[in-house]
C-alpha positions as CSV (number, residue, x, y, z in Angstrom):
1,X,-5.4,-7.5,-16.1
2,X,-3.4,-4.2,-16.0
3,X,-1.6,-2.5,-18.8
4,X,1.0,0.1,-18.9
5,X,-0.7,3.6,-19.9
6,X,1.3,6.9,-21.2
7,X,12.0,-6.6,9.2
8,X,14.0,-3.0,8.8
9,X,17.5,-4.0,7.2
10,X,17.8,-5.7,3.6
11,X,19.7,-8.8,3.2
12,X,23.0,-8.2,1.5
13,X,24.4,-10.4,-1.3
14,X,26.3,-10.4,-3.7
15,X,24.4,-9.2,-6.8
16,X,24.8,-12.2,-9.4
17,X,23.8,-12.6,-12.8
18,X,20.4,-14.2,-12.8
19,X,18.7,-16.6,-15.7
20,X,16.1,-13.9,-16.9
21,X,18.4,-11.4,-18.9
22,X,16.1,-8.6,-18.3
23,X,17.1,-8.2,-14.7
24,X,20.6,-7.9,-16.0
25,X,19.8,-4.6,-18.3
26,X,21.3,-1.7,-17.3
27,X,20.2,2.1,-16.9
28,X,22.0,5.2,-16.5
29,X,20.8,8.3,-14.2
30,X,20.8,9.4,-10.3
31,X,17.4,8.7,-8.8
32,X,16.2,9.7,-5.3
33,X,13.0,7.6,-3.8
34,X,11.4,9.8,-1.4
35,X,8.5,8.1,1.0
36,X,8.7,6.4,3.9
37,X,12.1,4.7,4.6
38,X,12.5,1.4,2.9
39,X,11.7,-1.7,5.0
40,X,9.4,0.1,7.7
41,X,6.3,-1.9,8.5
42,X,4.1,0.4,6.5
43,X,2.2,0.1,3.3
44,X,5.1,2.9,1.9
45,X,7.8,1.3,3.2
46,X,7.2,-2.0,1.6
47,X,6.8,-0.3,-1.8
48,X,10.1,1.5,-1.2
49,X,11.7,-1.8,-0.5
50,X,10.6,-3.0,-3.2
51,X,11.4,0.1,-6.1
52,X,14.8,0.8,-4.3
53,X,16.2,-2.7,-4.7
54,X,15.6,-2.7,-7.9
55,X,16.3,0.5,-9.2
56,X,20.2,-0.4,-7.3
57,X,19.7,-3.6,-9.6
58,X,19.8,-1.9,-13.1
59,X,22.8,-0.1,-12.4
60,X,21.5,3.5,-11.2
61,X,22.5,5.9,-9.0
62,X,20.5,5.6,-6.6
63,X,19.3,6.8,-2.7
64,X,16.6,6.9,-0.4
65,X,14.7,10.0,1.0
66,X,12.7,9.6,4.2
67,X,9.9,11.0,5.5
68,X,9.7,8.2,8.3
69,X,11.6,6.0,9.5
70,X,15.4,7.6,10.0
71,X,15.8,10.3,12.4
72,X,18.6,12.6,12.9
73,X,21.6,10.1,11.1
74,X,22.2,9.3,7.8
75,X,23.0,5.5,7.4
76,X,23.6,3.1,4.0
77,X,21.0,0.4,3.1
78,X,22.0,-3.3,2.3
79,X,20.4,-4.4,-0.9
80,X,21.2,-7.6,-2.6
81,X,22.4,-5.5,-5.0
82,X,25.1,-3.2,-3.2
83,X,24.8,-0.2,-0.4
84,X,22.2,2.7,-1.1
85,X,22.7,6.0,1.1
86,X,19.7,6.8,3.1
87,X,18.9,10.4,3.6
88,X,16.7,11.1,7.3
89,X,13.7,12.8,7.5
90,X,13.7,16.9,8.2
91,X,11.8,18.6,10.8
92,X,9.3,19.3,9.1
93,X,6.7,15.9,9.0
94,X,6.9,15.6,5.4
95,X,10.5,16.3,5.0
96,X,9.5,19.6,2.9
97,X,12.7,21.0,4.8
98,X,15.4,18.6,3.4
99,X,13.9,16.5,0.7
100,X,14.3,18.9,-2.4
101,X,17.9,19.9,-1.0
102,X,18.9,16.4,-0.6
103,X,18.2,15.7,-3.7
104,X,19.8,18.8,-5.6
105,X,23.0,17.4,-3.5
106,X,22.8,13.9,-5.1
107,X,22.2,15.2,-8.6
108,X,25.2,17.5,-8.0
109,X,27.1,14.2,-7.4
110,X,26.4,13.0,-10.5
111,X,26.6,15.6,-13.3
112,X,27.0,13.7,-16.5
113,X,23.8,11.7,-15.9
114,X,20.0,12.6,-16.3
115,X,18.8,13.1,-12.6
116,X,14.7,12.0,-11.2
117,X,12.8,12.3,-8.2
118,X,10.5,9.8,-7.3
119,X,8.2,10.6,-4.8
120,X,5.3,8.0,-3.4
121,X,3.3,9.9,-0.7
122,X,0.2,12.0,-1.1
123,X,1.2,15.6,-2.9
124,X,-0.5,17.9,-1.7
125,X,1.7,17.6,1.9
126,X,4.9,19.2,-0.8
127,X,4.7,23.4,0.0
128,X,8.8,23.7,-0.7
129,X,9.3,26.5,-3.2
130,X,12.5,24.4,-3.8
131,X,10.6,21.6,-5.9
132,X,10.7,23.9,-8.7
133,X,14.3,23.5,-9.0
134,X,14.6,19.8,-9.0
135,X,14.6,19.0,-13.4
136,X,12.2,16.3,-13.2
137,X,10.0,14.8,-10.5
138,X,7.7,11.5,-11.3
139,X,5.0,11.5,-8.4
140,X,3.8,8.0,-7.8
141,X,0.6,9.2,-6.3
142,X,-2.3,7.7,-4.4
143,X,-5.9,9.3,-5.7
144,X,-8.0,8.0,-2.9
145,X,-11.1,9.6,-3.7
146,X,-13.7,9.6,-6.6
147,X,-12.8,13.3,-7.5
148,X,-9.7,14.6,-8.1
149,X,-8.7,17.2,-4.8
150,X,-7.6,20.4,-6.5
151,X,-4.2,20.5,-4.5
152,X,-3.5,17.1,-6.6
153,X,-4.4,18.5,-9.3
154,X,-2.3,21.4,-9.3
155,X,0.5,19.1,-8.1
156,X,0.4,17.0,-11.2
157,X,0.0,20.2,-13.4
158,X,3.2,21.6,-12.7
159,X,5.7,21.3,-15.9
160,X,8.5,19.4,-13.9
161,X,6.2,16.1,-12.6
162,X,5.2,13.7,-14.6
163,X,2.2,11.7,-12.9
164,X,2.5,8.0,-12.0
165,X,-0.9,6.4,-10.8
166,X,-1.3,3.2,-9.1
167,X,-4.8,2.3,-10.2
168,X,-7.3,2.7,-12.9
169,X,-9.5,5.1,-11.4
170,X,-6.3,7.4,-10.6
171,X,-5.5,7.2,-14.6
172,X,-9.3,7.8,-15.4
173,X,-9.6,11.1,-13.0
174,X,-6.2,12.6,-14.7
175,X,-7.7,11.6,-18.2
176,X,-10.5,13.5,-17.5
177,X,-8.5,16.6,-16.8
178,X,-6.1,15.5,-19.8
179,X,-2.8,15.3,-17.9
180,X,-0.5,13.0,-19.4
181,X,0.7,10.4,-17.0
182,X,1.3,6.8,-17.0
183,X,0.2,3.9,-15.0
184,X,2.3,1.9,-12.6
185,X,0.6,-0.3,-10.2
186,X,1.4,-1.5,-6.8
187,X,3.8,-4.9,-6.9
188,X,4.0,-8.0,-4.5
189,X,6.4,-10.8,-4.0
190,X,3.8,-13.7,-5.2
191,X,6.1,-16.1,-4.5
192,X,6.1,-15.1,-0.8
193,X,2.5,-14.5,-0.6
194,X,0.7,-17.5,-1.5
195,X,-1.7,-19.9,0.6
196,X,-0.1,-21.3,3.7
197,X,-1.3,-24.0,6.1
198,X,1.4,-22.7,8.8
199,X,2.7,-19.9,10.4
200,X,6.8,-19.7,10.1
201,X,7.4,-21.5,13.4
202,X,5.2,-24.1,11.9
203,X,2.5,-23.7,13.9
204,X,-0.9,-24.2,12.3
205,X,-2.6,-21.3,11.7
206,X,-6.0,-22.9,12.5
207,X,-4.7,-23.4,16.2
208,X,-2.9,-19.9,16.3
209,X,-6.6,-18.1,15.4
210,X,-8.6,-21.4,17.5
211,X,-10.5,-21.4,14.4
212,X,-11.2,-24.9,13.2
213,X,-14.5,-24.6,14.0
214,X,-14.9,-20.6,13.4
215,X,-15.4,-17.9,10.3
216,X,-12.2,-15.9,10.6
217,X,-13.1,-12.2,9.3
218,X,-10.0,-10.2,8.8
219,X,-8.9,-6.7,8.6
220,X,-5.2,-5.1,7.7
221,X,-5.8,-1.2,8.0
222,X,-3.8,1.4,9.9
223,X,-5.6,2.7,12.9
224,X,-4.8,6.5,11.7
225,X,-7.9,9.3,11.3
226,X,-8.2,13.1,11.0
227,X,-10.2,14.3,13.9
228,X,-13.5,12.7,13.5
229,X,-13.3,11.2,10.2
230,X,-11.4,7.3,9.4
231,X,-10.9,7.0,6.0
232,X,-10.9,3.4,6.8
233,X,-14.6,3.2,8.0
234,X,-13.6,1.2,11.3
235,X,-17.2,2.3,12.3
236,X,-18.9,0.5,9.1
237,X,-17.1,-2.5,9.4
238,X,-17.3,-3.4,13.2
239,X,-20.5,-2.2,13.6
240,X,-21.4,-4.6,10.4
241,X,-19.1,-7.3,11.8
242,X,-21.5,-7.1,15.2
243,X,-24.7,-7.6,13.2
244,X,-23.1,-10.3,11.1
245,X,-22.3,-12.3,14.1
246,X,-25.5,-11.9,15.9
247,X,-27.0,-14.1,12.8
248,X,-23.3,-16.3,12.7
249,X,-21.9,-16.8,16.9
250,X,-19.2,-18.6,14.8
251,X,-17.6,-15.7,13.1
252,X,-14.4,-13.9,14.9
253,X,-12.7,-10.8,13.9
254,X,-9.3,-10.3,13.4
255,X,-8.2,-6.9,13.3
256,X,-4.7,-6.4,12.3
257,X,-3.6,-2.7,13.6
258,X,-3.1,-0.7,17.0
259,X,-6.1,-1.0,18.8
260,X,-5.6,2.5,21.2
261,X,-4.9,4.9,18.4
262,X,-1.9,6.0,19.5
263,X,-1.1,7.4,15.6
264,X,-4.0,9.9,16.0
265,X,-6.3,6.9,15.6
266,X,-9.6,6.0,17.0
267,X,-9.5,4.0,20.5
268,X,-10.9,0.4,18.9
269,X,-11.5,-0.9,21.9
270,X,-14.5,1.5,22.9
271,X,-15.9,1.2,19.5
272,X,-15.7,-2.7,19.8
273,X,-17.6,-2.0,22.7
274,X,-20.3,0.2,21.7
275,X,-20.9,-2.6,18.9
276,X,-22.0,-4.6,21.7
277,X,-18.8,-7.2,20.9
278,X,-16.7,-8.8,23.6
279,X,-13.4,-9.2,23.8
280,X,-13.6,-12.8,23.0
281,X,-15.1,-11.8,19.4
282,X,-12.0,-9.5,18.3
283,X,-8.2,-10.4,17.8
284,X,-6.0,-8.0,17.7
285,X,-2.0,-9.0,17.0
286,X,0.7,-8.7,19.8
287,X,1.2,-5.1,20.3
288,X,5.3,-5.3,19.5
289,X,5.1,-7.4,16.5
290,X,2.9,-4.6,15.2
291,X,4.8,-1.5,16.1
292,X,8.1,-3.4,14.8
293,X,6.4,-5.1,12.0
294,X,6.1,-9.0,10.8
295,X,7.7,-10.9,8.5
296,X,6.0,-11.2,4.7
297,X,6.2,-14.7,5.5
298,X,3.9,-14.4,8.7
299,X,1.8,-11.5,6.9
300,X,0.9,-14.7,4.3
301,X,0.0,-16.8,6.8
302,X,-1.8,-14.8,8.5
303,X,-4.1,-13.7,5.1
304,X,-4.4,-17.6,4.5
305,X,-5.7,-18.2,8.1
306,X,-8.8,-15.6,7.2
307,X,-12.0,-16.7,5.5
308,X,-12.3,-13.7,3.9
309,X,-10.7,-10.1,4.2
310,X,-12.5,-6.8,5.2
311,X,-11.3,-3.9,3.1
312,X,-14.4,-1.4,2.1
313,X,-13.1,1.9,3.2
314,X,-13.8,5.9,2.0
315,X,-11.3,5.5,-0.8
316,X,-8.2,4.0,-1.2
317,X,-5.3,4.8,-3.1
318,X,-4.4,1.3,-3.7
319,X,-4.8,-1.2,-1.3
320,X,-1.8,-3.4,-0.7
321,X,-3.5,-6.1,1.8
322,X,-6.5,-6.0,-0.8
323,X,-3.9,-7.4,-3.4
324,X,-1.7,-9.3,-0.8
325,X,-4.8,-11.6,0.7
326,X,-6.1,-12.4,-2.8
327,X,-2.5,-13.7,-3.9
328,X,-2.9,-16.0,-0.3
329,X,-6.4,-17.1,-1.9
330,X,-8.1,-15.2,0.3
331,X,-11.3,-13.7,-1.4
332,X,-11.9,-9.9,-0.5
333,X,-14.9,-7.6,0.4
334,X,-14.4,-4.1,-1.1
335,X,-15.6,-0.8,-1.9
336,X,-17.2,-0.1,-5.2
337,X,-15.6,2.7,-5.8
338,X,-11.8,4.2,-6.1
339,X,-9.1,2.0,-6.8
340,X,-10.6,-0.8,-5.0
341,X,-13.4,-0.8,-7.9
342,X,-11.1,-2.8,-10.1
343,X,-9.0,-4.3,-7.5
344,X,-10.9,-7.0,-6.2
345,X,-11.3,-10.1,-8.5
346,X,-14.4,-11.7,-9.8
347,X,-15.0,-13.9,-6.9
348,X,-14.8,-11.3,-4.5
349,X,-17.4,-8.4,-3.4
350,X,-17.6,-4.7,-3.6
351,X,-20.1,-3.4,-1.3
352,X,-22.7,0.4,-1.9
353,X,-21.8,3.1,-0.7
354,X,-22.7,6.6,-0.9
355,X,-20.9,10.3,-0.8
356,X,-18.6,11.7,1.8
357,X,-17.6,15.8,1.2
358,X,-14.3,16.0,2.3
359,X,-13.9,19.3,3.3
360,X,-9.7,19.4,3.9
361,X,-9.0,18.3,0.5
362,X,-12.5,19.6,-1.4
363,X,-13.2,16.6,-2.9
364,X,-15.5,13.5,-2.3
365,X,-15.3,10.2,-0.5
366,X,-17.9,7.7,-0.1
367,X,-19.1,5.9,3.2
368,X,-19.6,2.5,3.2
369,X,-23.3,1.3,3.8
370,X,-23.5,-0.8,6.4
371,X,-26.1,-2.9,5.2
372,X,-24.0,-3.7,1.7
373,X,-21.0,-4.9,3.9
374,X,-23.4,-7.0,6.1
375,X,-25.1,-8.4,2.8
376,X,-21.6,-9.3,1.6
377,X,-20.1,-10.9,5.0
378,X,-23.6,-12.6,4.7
379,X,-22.6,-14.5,0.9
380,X,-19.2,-14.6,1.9
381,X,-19.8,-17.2,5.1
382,X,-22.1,-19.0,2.5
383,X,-19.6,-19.1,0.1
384,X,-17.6,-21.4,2.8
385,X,-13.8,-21.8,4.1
386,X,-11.2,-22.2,1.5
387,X,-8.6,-20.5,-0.9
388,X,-9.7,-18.8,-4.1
389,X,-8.0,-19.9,-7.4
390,X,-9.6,-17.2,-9.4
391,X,-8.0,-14.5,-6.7
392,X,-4.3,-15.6,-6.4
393,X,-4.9,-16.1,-10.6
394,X,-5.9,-12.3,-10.6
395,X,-3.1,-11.2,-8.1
396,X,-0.6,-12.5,-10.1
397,X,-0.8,-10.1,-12.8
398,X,0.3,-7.2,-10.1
399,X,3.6,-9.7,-8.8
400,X,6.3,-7.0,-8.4
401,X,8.6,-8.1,-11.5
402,X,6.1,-8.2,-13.7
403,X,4.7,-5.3,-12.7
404,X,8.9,-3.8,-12.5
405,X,9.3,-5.0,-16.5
406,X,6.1,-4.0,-18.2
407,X,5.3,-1.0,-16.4
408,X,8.3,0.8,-14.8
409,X,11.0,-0.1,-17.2
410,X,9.7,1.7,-19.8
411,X,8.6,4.3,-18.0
412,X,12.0,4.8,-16.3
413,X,13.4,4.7,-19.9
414,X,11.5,7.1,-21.0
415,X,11.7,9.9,-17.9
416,X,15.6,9.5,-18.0
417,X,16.0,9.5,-22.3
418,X,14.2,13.6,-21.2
């Protein structure tokens, strides 16, 4: 339980009044979302989505910043709610270049209302001496370690951002410094992700993984690393899958990313390898759905076609497919430590790990062991096939309306009343 603490193109509709009065409230101000564009197939991008819509659906001025996804053009978004300008991405890779300009320009457009930045990205990328002129930023920022990087830190010290973390141990590191901030977690659409016997060409999803008669291990990660170091410990967790499966010839992995690190990842298919597994124990998904993305509504089947999802990693900000397989039913094997700590429900397992300097951001990690993730995969084929009840109960408390009414109405409230 949480608790507030101080496809590419959107269908257009219509916007109608609904049956819950709340989403009829309205608030005044001109707010600027800057991440990745809304609707790309990344973890960002579906948050956008998600924020942008309804930030158009309370009435507020409104646009999007990118830092991926729109190059060179600026186009409007379709929301069910209206049309929402979308601003490209600079030259520079985190949009340092354009971003605070673009949104000085919006604000300009609207002079008699209270303007906000909202920015969901990690902070220390921001170098623009033109941040300081923007009247009040609200950083909704990943803390993927188990100390606080000083860059962060210094970010989220300035007197014009007001922190927003995702996750407990993100609010418990900026206690600790005594920053004020407040809490917003992640949101999903719980209605969309929920336990599916078929994909959405109604195939069964037992004959699209062949795995009637197999222990489908899954992984949703993105196959990005910094030279020699993968935050999400592909190394741990295939080299644990291969001596899992040596016990359990059953078991198959499914790894859900771009297996020739073509995003300044690690090549997969040599590590796979040098695991001693064969191509018949990994699945990867067809390389174009990838790059373009799948549907939510194949993303859902395809957490309720795995026995259990692989998630322990260095440290994660949040973990959307940690949150997005449980909702599915799909219990969850994590790291005991960062936000995944107290993001895994009760029937689920957090494996040991132990500390990783990083040296670019001067703060720690921690690696996986691979022992505690073999141990876990171990109780986890025990535990049998099936959907968990006590992990879609937990997901629903992060469902993105309740999460949008109890957490960032009143936060929005209160950053715009400044």
């Amino acid at each position: 339980m949480w608790v507030a603490l101080s496809g590419f193109l959107f269908c257009y509709a219509v916007a109608m009044p609904t049956n819950d009065p709340r989403k009829n409230e309205k608030l005044s101000g001109a707010v600027t979302f800057w991440s990745n564009s809304p609707g790309v197939p990344t973890g960002y991008g579906v948050q956008s989505k998600l924020v942008v819509e309804r930030l158009k659906r309370h009435g507020l001025e409104v646009a999007a910043l990118s830092n991926y996804g729109l190059d060179g053009r600026f186009e409007d978004l379709n929301t069910p709610y209206g049309k929402v300008p979308h601003f490209p991405r600079g030259f520079d890779g985190y949009s340092n270049d354009v971003a605070p300009g673009d949104h000085l320009h919006w604000a300009s457009q609207h002079p008699d209302l209270k303007d906000l930045m909202i920015t969901l990205f990690d902070v220390w990328v921001f170098n623009s001496p033109k941040f300081a002129d923007i009247r009040q930023i609200a950083s909704w920022v990943p803390i993927d370690h188990i100390t606080l990087p000083p860059l962060v830190e210094a970010w989220l010290q300035r007197p014009n951002v007001h922190p927003l973390t995702m996750a407990p141990n993100g609010s418990k590191l900026l206690t600790q410094k005594g920053i004020d901030h407040s809490y917003i977690p992640h949101g999903i659409d719980t209605k969309v992700f929920k336990p599916r016997t078929e994909l959405p060409n109604g195939q069964n999803i037992e004959e699209y993984f062949a795995s009637k008669d197999k222990f489908v291990v899954g992984m949703v990660a993105a196959n990005k690393a910094s030279g020699m170091v993968h935050r999400k410990s592909y190394s741990e967790n295939i080299l644990a899958f291969s001596i899992f499966k040596q016990k359990h010839p059953d078991a198959v992995l499914y790894l859900h990313t771009e297996p020739l690190g073509f995003a300044s990842g690690w090549n997969l298919l040599e590590l796979i390898s040098a695991c001693g597994l064969s191509k018949d124990d990994v699945m990867f998904p067809d390389p174009r759905d990838y790059r373009y993305g799948v549907s939510d509504e194949m993303m859902a089947s395809l957490y309720s076609g795995m026995d259990v999802l692989l998630a322990p990693s260095m440290g994660e900000g949040f973990g959307v497919p940690t949150m997005e397989a449980q909702s599915c039913g799909t219990r969850v094997i994590g790291s005991g430590w960062a936000a995944s700590e107290d993001l895994v429900a009760s029937d689920g397992w957090l494996v040991d790990g132990q500390p990783q300097w990083d040296s670019a951001q001067k703060a720690w990690w921690q690696i996986p062991k691979v022992p505690s993730i073999v141990n876990a995969l171990e109780i986890a084929y025990n535990n049998g096939k099936g959907r968990s009840e006590v992990a879609r109960e937990f997901a629903k408390d992060f469902d993105v309306e309740k999460v949008w009414f109890e957490a960032w109405m009143p936060t929005l409230k209160k950053l715009l009343s400044r």
